[in-house]
N, C-alpha and C positions, 0 to 999 in steps of 0.2 A: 417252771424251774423249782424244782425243792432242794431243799436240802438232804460220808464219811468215809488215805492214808488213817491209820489206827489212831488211838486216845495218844500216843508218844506223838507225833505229829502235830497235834493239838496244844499240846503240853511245851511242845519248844518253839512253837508260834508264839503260845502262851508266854515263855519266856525274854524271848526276846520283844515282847512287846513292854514287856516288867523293866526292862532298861533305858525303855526311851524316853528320854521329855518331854512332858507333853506337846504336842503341836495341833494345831488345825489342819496344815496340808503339809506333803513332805512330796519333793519330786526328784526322783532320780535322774541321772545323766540321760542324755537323750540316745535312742539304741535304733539302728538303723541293720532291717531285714530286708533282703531285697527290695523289692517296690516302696515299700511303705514303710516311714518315720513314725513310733511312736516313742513315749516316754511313760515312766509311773508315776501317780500322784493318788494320794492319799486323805483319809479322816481319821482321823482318832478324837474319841473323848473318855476324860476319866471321872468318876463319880470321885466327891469330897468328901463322903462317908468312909471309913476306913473298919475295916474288918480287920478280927486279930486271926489271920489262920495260924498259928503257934503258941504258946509264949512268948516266945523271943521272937518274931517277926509279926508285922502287919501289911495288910494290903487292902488294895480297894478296887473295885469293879473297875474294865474299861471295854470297849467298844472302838474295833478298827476295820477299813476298807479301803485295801491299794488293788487298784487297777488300773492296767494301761489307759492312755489317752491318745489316740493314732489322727494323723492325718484326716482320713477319712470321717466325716458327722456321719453319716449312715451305720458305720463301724460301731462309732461310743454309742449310738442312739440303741443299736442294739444291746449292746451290752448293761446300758443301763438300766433298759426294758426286762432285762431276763434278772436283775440283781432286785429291783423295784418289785416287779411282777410277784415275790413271795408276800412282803412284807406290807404293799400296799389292799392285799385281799384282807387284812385282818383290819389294817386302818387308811383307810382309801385318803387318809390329810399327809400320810408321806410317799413324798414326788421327790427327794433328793437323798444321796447318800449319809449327809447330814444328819436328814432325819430321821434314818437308819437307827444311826449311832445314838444321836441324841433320844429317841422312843427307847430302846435299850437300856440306856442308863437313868430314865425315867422310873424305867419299870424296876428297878433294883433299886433307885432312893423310895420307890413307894415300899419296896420290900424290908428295905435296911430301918425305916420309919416305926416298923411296928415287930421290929427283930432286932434290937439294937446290939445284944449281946450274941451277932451271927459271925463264924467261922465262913462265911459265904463269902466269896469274892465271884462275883459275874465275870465272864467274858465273852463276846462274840469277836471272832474275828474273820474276815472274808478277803479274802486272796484271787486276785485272776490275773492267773501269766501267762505269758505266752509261750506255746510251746512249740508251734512249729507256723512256718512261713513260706507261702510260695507267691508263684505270680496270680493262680485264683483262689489259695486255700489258705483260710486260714485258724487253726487247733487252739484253743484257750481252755487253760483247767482251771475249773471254779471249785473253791477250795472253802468250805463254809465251816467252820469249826463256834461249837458255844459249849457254853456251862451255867443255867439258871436254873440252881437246885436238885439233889438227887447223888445216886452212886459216882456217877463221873462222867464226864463231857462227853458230846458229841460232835462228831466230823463226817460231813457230805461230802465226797468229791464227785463232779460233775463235770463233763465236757461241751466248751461252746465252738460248733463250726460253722464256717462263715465263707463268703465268697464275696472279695472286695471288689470284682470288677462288676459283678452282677448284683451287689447288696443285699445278698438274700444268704439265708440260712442253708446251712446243707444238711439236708435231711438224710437218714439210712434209704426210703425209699426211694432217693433222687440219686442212689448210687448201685444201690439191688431193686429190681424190679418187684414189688409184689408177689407178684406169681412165682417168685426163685425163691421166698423167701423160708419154706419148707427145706428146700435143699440147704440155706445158710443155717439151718440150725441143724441141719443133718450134723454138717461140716465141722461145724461148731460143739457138737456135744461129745465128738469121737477126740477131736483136741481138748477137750475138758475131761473127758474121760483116761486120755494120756497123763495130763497135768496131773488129774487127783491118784495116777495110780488103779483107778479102776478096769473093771473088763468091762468088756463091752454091755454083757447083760446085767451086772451087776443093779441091783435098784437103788435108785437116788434118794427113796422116801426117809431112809433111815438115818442117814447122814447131812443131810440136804433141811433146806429150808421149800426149794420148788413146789409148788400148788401140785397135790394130788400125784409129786412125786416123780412132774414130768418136766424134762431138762427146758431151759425159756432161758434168751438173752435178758442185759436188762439194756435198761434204755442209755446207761451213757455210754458214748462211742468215740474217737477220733481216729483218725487217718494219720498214721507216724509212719518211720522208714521202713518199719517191719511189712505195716501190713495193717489192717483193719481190729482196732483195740476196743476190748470191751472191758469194763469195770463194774466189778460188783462190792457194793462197798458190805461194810457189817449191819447184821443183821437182816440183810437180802436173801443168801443162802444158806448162812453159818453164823455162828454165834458171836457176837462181841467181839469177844477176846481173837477170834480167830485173823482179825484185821480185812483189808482187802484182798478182792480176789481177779488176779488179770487174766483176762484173756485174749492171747493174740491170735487172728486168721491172717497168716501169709499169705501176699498178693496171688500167688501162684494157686494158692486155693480155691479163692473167689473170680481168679481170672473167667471162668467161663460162664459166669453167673451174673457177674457183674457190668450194668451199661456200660455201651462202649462210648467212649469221648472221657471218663469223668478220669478221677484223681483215683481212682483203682486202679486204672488203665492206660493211662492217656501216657505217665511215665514210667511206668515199672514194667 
């Protein structure tokens, strides 16, 4: 899982997290999707060091992570594996979201320590909601946004898919076969070719970010009403400022390509 909705998205996470008090956990009303009850609960921590980013205002680094808590232990265990999974490769001593937050605002008082007259205000904040619910599928956008130093923040977004009745992850290969997967990118770069406005032969090396100029999905995916969604956030294909880039493959495209039984298929 690595870790970017554009810097505006970042920005009014950023903000609305500037209004809350502080808290250690915060949980929302409990929200009921088909099969499965879960709810949100949350960390935040704020550093006591206070940065001037103005004259006339101050602020100070903070560190937040709301994600669902679902019925299902197999469900959070994933999810907290894929949120873990980044941060514990650099320090294998955090095992909690906690210590997420807390490593975070560490690393900004050791910063504020030896920068005291810094304009910096740190932020990480990480987001996972839920966005789509069935009886074996289920869509989570992991929403990774920071700021430790530099021109201006950055924002991953990423999708997690899951199948609550069989506890396993659902992968792109467990819904296109390998051997089709030539044809989904056929499929795929003529719809992307629509979207940008291009013809068909136009070359992609010019305007594109693609290795050596040749059209490639990238890896985050989910399954929504349309149709099979791909995201490319900035600096994948396009520049920064250009934000993110969607792409959807309607069911009806992938229908003959796509295993039969799965959630490509099974209801559309």
């Amino acid at each position: 899982m690595k870790k970017i909705f554009c810097f505006i998205i970042a920005a009014t996470l950023f903000a609305s997290c500037r209004n809350e008090k502080p808290k250690d956990h915060v949980e929302d009303a409990t929200v009921k999707a088909d099969t499965l009850t879960y709810k949100y609960d949350s960390v935040k921590v704020y550093s006591k060091n206070i940065a001037k980013s103005s004259e006339s205002s101050k602020d100070t680094a903070k560190a937040s992570i709301k994600y669902p808590v679902f019925e299902n232990q197999g469900l959070n265990k994933y999810i907290h594996r894929q949120v873990l999974d980044y941060f514990s490769k650099e320090d294998p001593a955090i095992i909690s979201y906690q210590d997420i937050t807390n490593s975070f605002i560490k690393g900004y008082d050791s910063f504020f320590a030896e920068n005291k007259d810094t304009y910096q205000s740190w932020f990480l904040i990480i987001e996972i909601k839920v966005l789509k619910q069935t009886a074996n599928y289920i869509a989570l956008q992991y929403i990774h946004a920071d700021y430790a130093g530099g021109a201006h923040g950055n924002t991953n977004i990423s999708y997690l898919n899951y199948n609550p009745k069989t506890n396993q992850a659902v992968t792109l290969d467990s819904l296109i076969d390998v051997s089709q997967i030539s044809k989904l990118l056929n499929i795929a770069e003529a719809i992307f070719r629509k979207n940008e406005k291009l013809t068909p032969t136009e070359p992609l090396v010019e305007k594109y970010f693609f290795e050596k100029g040749i059209f490639s999905l990238p890896e985050s995916f989910y399954v929504s009403d349309k149709g099979l969604v791909f995201l490319y956030n900035p600096y994948e294909i396009k520049p920064y400022a250009a934000g993110t880039t969607e792409l959807i493959i309607p069911f009806d495209a992938v229908k003959s390509i796509a295993k039969p039984n799965t959630i490509l298929t099974a209801t559309n």
